[in-house]
C-alpha positions as CSV (number, residue, x, y, z in Angstrom):
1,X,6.8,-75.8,-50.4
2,X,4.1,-74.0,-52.7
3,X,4.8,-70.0,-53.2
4,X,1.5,-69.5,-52.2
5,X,2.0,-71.5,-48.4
6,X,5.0,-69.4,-48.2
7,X,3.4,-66.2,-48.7
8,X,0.5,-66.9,-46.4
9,X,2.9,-67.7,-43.8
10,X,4.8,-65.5,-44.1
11,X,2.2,-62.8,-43.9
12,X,0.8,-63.9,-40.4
13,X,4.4,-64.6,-39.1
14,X,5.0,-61.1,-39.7
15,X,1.3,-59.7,-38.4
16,X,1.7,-61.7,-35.0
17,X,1.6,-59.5,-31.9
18,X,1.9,-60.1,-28.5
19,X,0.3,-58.9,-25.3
20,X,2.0,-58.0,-22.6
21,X,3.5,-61.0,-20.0
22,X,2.8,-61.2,-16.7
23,X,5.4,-61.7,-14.0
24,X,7.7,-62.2,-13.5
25,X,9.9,-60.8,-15.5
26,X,11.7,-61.9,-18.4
27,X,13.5,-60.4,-21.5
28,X,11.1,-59.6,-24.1
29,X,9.2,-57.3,-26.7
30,X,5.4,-56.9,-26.8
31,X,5.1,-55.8,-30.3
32,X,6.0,-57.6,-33.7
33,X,7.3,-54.4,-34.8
34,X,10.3,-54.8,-32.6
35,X,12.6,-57.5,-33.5
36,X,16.2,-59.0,-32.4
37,X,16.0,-57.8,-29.1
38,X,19.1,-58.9,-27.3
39,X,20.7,-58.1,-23.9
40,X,24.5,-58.6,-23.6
41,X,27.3,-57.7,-21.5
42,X,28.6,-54.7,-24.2
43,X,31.0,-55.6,-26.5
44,X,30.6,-59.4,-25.7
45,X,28.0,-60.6,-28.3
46,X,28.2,-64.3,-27.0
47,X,28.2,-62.9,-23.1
48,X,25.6,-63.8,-20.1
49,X,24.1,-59.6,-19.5
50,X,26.2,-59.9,-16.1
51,X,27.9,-57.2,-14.8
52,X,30.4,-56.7,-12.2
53,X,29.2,-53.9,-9.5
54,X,32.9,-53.0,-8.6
55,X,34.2,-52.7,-12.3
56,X,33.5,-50.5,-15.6
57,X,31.6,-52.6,-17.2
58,X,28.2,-51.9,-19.1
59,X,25.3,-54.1,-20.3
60,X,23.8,-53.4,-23.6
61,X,20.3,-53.0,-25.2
62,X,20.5,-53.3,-28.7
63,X,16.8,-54.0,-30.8
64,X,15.0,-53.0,-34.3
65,X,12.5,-51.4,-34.5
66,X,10.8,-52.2,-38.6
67,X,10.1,-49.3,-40.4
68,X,12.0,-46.4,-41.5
69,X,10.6,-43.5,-38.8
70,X,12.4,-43.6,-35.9
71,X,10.5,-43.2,-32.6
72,X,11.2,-41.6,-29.4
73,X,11.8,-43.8,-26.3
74,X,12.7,-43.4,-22.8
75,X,13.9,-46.1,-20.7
76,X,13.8,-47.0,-16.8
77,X,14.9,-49.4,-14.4
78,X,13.3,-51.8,-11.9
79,X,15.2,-54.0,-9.2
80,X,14.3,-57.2,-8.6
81,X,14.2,-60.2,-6.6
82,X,16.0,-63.5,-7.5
83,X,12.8,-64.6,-8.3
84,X,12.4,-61.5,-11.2
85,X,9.8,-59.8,-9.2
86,X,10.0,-56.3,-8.3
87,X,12.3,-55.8,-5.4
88,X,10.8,-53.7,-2.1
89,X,13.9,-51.3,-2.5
90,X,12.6,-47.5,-3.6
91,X,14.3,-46.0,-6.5
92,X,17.0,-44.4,-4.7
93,X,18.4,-47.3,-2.6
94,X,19.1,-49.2,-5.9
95,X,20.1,-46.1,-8.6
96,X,21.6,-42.7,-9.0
97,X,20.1,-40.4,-11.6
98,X,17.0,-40.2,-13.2
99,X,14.0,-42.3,-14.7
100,X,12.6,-41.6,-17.7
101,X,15.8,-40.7,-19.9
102,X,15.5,-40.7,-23.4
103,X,16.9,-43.5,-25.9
104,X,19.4,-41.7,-27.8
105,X,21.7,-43.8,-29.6
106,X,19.9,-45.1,-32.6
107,X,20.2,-45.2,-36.2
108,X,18.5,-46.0,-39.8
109,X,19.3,-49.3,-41.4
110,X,21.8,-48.8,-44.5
111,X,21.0,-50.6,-47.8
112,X,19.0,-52.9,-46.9
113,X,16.1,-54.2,-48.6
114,X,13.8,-54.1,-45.2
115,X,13.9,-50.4,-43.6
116,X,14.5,-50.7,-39.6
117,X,15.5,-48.5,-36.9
118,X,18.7,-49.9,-34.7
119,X,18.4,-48.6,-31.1
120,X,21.3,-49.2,-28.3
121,X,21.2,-48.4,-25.0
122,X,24.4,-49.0,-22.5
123,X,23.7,-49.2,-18.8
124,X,25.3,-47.5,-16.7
125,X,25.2,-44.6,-18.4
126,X,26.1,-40.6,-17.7
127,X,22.8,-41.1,-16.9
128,X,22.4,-43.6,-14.3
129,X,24.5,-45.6,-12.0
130,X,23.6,-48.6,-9.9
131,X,24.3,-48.9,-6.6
132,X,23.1,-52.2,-5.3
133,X,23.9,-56.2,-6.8
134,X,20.5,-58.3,-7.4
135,X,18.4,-58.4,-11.0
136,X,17.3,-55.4,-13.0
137,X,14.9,-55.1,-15.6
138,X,14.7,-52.1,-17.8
139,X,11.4,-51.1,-19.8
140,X,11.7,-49.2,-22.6
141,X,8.4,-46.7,-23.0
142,X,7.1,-45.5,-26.1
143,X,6.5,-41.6,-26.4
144,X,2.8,-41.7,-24.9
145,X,3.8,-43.5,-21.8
146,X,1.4,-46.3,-22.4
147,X,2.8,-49.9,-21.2
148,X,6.4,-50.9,-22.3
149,X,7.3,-51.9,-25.5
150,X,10.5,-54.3,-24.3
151,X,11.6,-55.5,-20.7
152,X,15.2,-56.2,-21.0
153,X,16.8,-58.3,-18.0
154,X,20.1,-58.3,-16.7
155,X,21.8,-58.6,-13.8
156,X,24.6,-57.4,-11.4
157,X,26.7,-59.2,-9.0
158,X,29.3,-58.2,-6.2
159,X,31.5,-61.2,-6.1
160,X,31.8,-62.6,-2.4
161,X,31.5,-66.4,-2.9
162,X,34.0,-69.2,-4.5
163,X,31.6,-71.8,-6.6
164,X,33.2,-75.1,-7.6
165,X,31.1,-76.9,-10.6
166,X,31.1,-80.4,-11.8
167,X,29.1,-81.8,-14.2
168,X,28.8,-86.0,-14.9
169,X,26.7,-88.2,-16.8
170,X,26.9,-90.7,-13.8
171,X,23.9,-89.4,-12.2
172,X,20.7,-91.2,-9.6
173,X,18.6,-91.6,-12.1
174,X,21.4,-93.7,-14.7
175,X,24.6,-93.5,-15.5
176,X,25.8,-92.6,-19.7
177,X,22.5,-92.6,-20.6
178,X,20.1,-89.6,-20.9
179,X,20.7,-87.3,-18.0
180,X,23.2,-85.3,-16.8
181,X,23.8,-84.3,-13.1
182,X,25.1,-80.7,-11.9
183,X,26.8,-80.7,-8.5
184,X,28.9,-77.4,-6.9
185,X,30.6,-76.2,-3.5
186,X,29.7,-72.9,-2.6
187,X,32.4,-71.2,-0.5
188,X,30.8,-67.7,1.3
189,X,32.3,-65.5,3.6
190,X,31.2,-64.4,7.4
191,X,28.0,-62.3,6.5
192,X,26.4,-65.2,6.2
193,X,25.1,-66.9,9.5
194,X,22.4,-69.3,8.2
195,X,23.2,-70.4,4.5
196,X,20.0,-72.9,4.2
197,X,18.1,-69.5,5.4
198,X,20.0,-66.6,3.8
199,X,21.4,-68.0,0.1
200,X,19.2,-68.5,-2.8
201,X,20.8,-70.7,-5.3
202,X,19.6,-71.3,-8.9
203,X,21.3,-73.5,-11.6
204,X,20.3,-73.0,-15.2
205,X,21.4,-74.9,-18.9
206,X,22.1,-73.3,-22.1
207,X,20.7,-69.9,-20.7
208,X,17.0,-71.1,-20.6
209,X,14.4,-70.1,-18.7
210,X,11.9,-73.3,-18.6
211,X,13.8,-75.8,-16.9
212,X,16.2,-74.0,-14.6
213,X,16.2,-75.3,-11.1
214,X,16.0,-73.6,-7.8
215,X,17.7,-74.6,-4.8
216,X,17.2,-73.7,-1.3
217,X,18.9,-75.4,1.0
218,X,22.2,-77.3,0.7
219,X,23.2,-80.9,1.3
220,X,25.4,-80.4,4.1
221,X,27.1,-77.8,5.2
222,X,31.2,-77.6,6.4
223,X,33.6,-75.0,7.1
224,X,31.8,-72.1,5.3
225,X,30.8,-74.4,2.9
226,X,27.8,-75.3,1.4
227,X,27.9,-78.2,-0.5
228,X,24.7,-79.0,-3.2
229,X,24.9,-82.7,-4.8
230,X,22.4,-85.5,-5.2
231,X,19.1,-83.6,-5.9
232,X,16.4,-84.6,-7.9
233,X,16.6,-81.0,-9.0
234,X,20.3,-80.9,-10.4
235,X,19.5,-83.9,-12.7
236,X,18.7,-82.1,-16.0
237,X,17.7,-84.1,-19.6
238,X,21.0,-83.7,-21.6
239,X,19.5,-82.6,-25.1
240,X,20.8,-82.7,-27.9
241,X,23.6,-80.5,-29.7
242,X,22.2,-77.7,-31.3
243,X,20.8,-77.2,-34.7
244,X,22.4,-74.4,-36.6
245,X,22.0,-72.7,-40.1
246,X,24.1,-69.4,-41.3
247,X,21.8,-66.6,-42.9
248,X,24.8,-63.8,-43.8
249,X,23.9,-62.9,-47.4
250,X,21.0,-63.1,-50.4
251,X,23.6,-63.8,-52.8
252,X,24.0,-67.9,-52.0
253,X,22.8,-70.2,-49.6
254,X,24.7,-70.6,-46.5
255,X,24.5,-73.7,-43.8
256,X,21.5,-75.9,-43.7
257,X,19.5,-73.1,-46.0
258,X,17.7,-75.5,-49.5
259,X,17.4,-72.1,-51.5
260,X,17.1,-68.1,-50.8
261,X,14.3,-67.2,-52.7
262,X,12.0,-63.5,-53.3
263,X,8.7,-62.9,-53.2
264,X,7.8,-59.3,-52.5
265,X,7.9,-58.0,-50.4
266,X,10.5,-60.1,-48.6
267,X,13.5,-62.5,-49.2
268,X,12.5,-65.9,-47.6
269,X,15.2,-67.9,-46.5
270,X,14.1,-72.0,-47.1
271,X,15.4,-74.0,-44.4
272,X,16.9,-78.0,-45.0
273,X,13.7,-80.2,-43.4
274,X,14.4,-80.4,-40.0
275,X,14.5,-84.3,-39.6
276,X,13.4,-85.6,-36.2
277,X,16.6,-87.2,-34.3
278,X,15.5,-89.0,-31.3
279,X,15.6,-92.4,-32.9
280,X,19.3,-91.9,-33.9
281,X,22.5,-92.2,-33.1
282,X,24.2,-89.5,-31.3
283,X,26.1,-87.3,-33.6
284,X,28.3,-84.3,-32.6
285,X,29.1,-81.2,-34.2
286,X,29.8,-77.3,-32.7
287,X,27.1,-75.2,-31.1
288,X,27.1,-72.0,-29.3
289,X,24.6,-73.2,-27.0
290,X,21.3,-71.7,-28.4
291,X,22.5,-67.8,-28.9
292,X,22.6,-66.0,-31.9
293,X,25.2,-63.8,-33.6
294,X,23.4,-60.5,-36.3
295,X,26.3,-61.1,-39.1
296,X,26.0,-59.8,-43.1
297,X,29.1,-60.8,-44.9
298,X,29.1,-57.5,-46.6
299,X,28.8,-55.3,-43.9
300,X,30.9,-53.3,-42.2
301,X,28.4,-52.6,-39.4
302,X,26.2,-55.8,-39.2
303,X,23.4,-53.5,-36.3
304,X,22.5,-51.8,-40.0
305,X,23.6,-53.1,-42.4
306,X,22.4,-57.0,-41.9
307,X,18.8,-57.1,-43.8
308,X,15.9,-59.1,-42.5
309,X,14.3,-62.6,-44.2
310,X,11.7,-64.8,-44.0
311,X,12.9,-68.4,-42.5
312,X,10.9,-71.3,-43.2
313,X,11.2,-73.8,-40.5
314,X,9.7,-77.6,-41.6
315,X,9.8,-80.6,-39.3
316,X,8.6,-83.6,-41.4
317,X,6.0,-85.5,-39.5
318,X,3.2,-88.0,-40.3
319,X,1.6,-87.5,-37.1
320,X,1.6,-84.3,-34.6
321,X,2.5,-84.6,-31.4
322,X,0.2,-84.7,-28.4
323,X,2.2,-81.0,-26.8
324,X,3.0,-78.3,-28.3
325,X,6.0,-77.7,-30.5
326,X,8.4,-74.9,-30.0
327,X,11.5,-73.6,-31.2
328,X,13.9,-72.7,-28.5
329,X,16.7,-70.5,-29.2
330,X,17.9,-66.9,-28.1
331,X,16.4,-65.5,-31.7
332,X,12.9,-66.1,-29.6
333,X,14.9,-65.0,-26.3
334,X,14.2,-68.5,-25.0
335,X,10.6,-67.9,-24.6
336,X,8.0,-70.6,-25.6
337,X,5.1,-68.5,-27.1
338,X,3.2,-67.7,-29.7
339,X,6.0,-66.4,-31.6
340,X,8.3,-69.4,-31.1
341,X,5.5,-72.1,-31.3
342,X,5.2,-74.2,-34.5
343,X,1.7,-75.1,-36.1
344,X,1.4,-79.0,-37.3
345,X,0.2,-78.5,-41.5
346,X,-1.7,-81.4,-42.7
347,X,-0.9,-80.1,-46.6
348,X,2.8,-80.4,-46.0
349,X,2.5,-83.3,-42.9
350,X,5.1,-81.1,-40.6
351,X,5.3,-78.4,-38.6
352,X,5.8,-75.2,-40.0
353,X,7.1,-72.0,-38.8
354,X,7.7,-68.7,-41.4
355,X,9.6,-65.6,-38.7
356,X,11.3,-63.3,-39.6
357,X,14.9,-62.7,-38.9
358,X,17.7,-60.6,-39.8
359,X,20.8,-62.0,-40.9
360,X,23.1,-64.2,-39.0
361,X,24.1,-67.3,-37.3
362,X,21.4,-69.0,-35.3
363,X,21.4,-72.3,-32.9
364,X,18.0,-73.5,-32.2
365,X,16.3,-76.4,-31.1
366,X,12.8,-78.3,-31.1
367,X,10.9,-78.9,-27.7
368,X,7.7,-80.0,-26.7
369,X,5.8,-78.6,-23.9
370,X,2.1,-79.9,-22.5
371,X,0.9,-76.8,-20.7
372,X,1.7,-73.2,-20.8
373,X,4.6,-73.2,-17.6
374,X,6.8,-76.0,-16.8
375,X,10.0,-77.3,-18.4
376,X,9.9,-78.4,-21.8
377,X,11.2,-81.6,-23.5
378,X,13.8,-82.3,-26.0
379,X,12.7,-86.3,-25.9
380,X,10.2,-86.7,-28.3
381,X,12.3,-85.0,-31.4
382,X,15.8,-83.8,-30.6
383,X,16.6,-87.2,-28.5
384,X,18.4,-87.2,-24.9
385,X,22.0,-88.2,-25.0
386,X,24.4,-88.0,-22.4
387,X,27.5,-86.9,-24.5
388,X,25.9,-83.5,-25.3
389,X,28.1,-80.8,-24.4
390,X,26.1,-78.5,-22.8
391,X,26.6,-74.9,-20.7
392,X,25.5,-74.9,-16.7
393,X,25.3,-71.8,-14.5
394,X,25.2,-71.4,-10.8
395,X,23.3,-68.2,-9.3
396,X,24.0,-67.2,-5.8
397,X,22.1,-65.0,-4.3
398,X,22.4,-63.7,-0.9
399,X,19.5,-61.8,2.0
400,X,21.1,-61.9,5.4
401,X,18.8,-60.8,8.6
402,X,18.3,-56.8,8.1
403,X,18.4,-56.8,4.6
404,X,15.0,-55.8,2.0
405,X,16.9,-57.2,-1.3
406,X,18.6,-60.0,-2.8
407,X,22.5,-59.9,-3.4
408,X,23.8,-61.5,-6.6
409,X,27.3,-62.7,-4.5
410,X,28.4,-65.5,-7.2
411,X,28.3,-66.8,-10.7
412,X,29.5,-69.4,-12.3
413,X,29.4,-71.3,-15.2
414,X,31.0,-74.7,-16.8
415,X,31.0,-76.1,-19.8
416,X,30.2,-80.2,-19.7
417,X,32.5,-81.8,-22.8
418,X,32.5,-86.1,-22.1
């Protein structure tokens, strides 16, 4: 590519901003200034932000803020529904100690040639306790208590269910071809009366968002069993493996990077052309599923240490597509938006993306999406095939009679290898 296409991209990649998203809720920031927002459980960088009511365990915040002032936050919780809507429980049925406490762990990046601000946040905390299972979000607010910069979701369960998971390529729409079907036992306990009523059940792949399937009632149901096989619903596109490149340093080039170039005021990180791969052969090779891991191979603490770069993404294409183009991948939270979407450039015939991203290993694919909600396809340029190992997730969530919220009982997740 010219210097002077990657400059201009580069510019508006990095002047983007966002509004604020409507409901429900879903992990994100709504300002450019904040990147690599990521919610884990804490010290599990490659961890679902599940956390066991009954046990120490913590979820954490982490996210950079660019720029070298630091800012004053406060943070505060909302339950929700399993649908990520606000919950009708009142602050003191779901939490013990206060709103409104001040973000406190954060600290100035270290030698890098992009300043940034790292904040963390652990919940629970000295702070605040939860007291109930279901979906939180927590919004971090900026000083002047104008509308949250970041929503951050996680959630908490209280393990009262057994799940069983199987996953098969032999599926009702084909067998070995280009789906793959999801089918699991749920085993719950007495406090459920009516599971086609009272359980909530939601299967997702690869932690996404767009195409995760809700389920209300079961197939059949047998000995405090409910059983969920041979729905429409649980049939899911297999994808493709994941395309990866490794962005730990500015001294070389690491995995699937052409060049690692500087024009000022940023290092810009040149990605391989993407090629499209739905009209070949299946070819395998390690993923982690779409996630991300911050990494500098210098650094001793990567959350300040690992600098920020501009990646060039380029999918070589005579034609664009009818849809949109996106890139999914946790760096963009598994949102499809205006900061993951790709623009079709009749100079370079592609699609081109310039984002910046601070250092570290990335899986991403390309999907294609007709309107703004809906799942989106990996058909038209990462290919279908039914040997893609893939990550599945069962969500059980529970309202007996008498209850106001939803209880996270079970979670589960397999991992489909042929």
């Amino acid at each position: 590519m010219k210097k002077t296409l990657i400059y201009c991209i580069s510019i508006l990649a990095v002047l983007t901003t966002q509004t604020l998203s409507a409901q429900p809720f879903r992990t994100k920031s709504f300002t450019d200034r904040i990147k690599t927002l990521r919610v884990f459980k804490a010290n599990q960088w490659n961890s679902v932000p599940v956390i066991d009511l009954n046990k120490d365990e913590q979820v954490e915040i982490n996210f950079d803020l660019m720029g070298a002032s630091p800012e004053y936050y406060t943070y505060t919780l909302i339950h929700c529904d399993a649908d990520w809507n606000p919950s009708q429980l009142v602050e003191s049925e779901y939490l013990d100690g206060l709103q409104n406490t001040s973000v406190d762990d954060y600290a100035n990046s270290f030698n890098t040639k992009m300043d940034y601000v790292n904040y963390k946040l652990l919940i629970p905390n000295d702070n605040i306790r939860l007291k109930v299972s279901g979906n939180y979000v927590v919004q971090i607010i900026p000083e002047d208590h104008s509308e949250p910069v970041v929503n951050a979701c996680f959630s908490v369960v209280e393990p009262q269910t057994f799940i069983q998971m199987q996953v098969s390529p032999v599926t009702d729409k084909g067998s070995n071809s280009i789906f793959q079907a999801v089918s699991f036992e749920v085993n719950y306990n007495n406090e459920i009366k009516s599971p086609s009523q009272e359980l909530k059940v939601f299967v997702e792949q690869n932690n996404r968002w767009d195409n995760t399937a809700q389920l209300l009632k079961p197939l059949t149901l047998q000995n405090k069993k409910a059983i969920y096989d041979h729905n429409p619903a649980l049939i899911f596109d297999a994808g493709n493996e994941y395309r990866r490149f490794e962005m730990t340093t500015t001294r070389y080039v690491g995995m699937n990077i052409a060049s690692v170039e500087y024009y000022e005021p940023y290092y810009h990180s040149i990605l391989n052309p993407d090629r499209i791969r739905s009209d070949r052969a299946y070819f395998f090779y390690e993923d982690i599923n779409g996630r991300m891991f911050v990494r500098n191979n210098e650094a001793s603490d990567s959350d300040i240490e690992a600098d920020y770069q501009v990646v060039h993404f380029y999918i070589p294409c005579n034609q664009p597509f009818a849809e949109n183009v996106y890139i999914l991948s946790e760096a963009f939270n598994n949102l499809l938006d205006s900061r993951s979407k790709m623009e079709y450039s009749e100079r370079e015939k592609g699609y081109v993306k310039a984002v910046l991203l601070k250092e570290g290993y990335y899986n991403y694919l390309f999907v294609t999406r007709k309107m703004a909600a809906g799942p989106a396809s990996t058909a038209g340029i990462e290919g279908n095939y039914y040997q893609t190992e893939n990550e599945y997730r069962v969500w059980v969530y529970a309202r007996t009679a008498g209850m106001r919220y939803d209880k996270l009982i079970g979670v589960q997740s397999i991992q489909f290898k042929p």
